[in-house]
N, C-alpha and C positions, 0 to 999 in steps of 0.2 A: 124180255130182257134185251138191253142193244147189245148190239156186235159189239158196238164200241164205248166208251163211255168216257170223254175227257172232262175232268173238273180243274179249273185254276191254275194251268197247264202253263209253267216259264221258263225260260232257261235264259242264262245269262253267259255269256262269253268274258272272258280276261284278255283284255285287247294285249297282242302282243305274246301271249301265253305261249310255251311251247313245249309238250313232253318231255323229258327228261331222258335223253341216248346213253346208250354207253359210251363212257370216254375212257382214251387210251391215257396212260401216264404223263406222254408229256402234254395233251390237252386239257388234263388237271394240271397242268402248272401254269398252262399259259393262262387258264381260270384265273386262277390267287392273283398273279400280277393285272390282269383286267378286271379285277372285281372292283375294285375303286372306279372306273371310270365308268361303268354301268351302273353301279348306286347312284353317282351323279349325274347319270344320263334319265334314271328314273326318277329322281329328283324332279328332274325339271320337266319331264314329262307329267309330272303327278300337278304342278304347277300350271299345265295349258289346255289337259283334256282328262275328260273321265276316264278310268282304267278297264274300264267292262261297259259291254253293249247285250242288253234283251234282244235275244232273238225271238223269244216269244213272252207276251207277259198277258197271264189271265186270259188264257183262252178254252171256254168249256163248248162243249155241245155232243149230243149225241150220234150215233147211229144207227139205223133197226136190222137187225138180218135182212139178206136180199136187197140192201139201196146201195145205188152205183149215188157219189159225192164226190164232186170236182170241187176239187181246192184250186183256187185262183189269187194272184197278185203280182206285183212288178218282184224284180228282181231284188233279193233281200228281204222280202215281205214275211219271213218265214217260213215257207211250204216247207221247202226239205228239211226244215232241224225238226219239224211236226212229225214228218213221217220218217224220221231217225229215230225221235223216238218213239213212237208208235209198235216201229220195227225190232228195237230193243237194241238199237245200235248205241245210243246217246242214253246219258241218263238227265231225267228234269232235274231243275235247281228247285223247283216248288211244284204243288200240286199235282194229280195222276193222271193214270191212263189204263182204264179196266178196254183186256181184249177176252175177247168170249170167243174161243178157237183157232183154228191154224195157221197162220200168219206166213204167207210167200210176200217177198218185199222184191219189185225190181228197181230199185234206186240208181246210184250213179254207176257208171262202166266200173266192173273193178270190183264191185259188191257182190261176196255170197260165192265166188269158185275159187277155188283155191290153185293159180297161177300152174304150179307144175304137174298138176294130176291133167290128165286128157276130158276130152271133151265127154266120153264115154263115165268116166271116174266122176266125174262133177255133177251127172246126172242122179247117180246112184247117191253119192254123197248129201245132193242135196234134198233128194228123196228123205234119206235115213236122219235128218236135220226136223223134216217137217214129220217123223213120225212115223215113213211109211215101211212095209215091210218089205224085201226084196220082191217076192213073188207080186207087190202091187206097183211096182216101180217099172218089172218087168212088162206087165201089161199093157203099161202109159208107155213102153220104150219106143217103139216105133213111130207113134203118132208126136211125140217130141222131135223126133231126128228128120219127119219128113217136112215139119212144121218148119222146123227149122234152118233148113236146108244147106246144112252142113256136113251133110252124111260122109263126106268125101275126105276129112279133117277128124271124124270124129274119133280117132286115138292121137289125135295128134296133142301135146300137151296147149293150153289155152293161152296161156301166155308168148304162144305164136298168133294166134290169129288175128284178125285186125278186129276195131269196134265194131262196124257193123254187121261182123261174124258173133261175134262175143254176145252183140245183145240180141239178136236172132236164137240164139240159143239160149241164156239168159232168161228172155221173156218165154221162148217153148216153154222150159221146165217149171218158172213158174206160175202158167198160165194151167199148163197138162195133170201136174201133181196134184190139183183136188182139194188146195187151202180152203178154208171158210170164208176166209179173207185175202183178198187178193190187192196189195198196193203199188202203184205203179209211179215214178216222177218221170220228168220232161224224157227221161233217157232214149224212149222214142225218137225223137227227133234224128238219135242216129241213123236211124233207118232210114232205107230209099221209100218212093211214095207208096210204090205196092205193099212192099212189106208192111207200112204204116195203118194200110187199109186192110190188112189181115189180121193185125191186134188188134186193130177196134172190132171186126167183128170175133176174133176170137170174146173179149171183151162183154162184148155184150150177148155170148152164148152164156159167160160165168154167170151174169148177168140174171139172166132168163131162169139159169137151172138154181136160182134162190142162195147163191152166194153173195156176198158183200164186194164193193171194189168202192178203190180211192184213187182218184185219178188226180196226179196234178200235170199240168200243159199252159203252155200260153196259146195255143191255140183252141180259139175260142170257137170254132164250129165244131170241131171233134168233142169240147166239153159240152158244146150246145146237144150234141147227136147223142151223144152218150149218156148224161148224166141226168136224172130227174133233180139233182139240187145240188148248189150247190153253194161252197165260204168264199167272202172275197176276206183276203188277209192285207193287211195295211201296218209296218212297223211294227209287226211279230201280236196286234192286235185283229181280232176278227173286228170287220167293218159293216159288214152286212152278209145276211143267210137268207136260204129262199128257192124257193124254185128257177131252177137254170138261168131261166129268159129273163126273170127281173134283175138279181144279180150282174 
């Protein structure tokens, strides 16, 4: 049975869209009198472009236990709305996405800690997310903090640290924590060179011991080093699949 399993897989964006905030009273009023002149503005917007953009449309394919797959393409090609939803951050406009086990996701800085708990709190938390029990959380605790090498912060609340503390730590716990699945985007790049060359090999120990990883990067020798196969994504469509080098 795959790790992964995507069929038919789209999602569509609403150009322009924006959650819904809370508004104070008098920004409900100042609404009513601007409502006229934004019906008319999307008027005529409706008039010069389409209202929604596919970020992915129709895109299936598998994955087996144990395969490291680098997902490749330019900027806007799709990767990351793939691995949002993958991650269960986003939900598809059409078609699925069967995951077969535990899912550690490092996506954009900012993803997965919760800002004012400490460095310490975000381990455990994200531990107790992915399933696991304290006493197994405790066992990984040391080999995250040294990995990560923040030890000197680690009660310090998160939302002080700078990025390339955040995802040093970030990538520790979800590299350490034991997912089935482990996915990773560009967010690497934060990192300095060393550090860069201790996720790949962390990486490719998950690798070894018969877990799954999804790697996307635009760098294309670390995707070469790492990955036995991998998608090239093109306008939210896959383009070509294959082994690393042809791709």
């Amino acid at each position: 049975m795959p790790a992964i399993r995507v069929e038919n897989l789209s999602k569509r964006y609403q150009i322009g869209a924006r959650e819904e905030a809370y508004k104070t009273f008098r920004e409900v009023l100042t609404g009513v009198v601007a409502a006229p002149f934004r019906r008319f503005a999307r008027l005529a917007r409706r008039a010069t472009e389409d209202e929604h953009v596919w970020a992915l449309k129709d895109v299936s394919f598998d994955v087996q236990p144990g395969e490291v797959i680098g997902i490749i393409g330019r900027n806007g090609a799709g990767k990351s709305t793939l691995l949002k939803i993958l991650s269960k951050i986003t939900e598809p406009t059409s078609g699925r996405a069967e995951i077969c086990g535990r899912v550690a996701s490092l996506l954009e800085v900012g993803t997965g800690f919760h800002p004012e708990l400490t460095g310490r709190e975000n381990i455990y938390l994200n531990g107790a997310i992915l399933g696991m029990s304290r006493a197994e959380i405790r066992r990984k605790f040391d080999e995250i903090v040294e990995f990560s090498e923040i030890g000197r912060y680690l009660d310090t609340p998160v939302k002080r640290y700078s990025s390339g503390m955040y995802v040093r730590l970030a990538f520790a716990v979800a590299a350490h924590l034991e997912p089935e699945i482990l996915i990773v985007d560009e967010v690497l790049a934060v990192g300095d060179a060393g550090f860069q060359r201790k996720c790949l090999s962390k990486m490719s120990g998950v690798a070894r011991s018969g877990r799954t990883v999804l790697f996307v990067s635009h760098n294309m020798n670390a995707v070469e080093s790492l990955c036995s196969r991998a998608i090239y994504l093109e306008d939210g469509r896959i383009r070509r699949t294959g082994d690393t080098e042809g791709v």
